[in-house]
C-alpha positions in Angstrom: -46.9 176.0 46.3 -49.3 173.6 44.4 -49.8 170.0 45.2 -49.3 167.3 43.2 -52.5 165.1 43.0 -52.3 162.0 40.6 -51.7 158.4 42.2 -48.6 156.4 41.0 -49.5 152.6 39.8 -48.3 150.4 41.7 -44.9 149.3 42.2 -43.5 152.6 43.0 -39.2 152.6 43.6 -37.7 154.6 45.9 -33.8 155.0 46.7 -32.0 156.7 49.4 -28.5 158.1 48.3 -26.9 159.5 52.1 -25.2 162.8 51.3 -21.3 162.0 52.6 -18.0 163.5 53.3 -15.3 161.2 53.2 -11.6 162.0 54.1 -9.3 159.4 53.1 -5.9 159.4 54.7 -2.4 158.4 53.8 -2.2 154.9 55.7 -5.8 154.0 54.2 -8.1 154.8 56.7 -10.9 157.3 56.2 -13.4 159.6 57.9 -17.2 159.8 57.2 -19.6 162.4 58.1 -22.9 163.7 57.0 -23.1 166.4 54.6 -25.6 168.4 56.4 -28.4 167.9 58.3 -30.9 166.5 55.8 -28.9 164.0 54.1 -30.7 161.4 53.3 -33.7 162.8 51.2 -35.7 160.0 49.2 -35.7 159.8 45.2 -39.3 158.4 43.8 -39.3 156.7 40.7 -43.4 157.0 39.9 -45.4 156.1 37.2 -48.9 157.8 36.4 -51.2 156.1 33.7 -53.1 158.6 32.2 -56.6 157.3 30.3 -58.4 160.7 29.5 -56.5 163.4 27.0 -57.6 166.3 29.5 -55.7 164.5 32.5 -52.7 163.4 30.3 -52.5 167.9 29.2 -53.3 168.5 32.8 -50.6 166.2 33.9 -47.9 167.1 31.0 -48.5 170.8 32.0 -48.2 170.8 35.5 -44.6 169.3 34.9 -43.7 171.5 32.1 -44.9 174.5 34.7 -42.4 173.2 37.3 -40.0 172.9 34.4 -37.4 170.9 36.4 -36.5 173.5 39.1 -39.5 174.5 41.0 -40.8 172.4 44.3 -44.2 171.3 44.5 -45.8 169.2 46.9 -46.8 165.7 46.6 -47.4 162.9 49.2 -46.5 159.2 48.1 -47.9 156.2 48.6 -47.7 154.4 52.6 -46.2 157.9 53.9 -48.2 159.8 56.2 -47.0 163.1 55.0 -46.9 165.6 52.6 -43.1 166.5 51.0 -41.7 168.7 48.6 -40.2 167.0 45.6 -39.0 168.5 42.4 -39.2 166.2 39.1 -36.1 167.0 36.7 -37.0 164.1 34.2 -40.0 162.4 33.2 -40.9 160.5 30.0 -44.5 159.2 28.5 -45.0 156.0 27.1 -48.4 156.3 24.8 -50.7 153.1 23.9 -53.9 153.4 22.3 -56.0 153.7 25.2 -53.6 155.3 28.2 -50.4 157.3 28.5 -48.3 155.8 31.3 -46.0 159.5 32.7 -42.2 157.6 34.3 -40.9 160.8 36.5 -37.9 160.8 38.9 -39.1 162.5 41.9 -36.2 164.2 44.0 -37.2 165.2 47.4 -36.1 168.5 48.0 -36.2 171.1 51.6 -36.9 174.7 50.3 
């Protein structure tokens, strides 16, 4: 599995969307649970500015490689680990002198 090894700007968002069963019953009460036992994995909203053309190709294939599907492992800013994300969207803003990369990092398990 390959690693992931540009920095994000600064700024970095992150959201946590709990995975949840509800059951709602007739008389309007309702019962929550988990939906699993990872469910609350962390979604990364990066972006990478990109000043050289060989990092903004190096950077543009590595995601194209992944193509959406395929893990890879990356460790974000403050967290004192390593995780496996997938990126399913990302889009490039280019200015004269830098590309700035915005991706939607999903953390994944396997």
């Amino acid at each position: 599995m390959k690693t992931f090894h540009w920095v994000p700007r600064e700024g970095m968002q992150s959201s946590v969307s709990p995975s949840v069963t509800t059951i709602k019953f007739g008389d309007g009460y309702e019962q929550r649970r988990p939906t699993g036992l990872n469910h609350q994995l962390i979604n990364f909203q990066p972006v990478f500015r990109i000043t050289s053309d060989n990092s903004r190709t190096a950077l543009e294939a590595f995601l194209v490689e992944h193509g959406g599907y395929k893990a890879f492992l990356w460790r974000p800013p403050k967290y004192n680990r390593t995780i496996k994300v997938v990126c399913r969207e990302w889009s490039v803003t280019d200015n004269v002198t830098y590309s700035d990369f915005s991706c939607k990092f999903e953390q994944v398990i396997a």
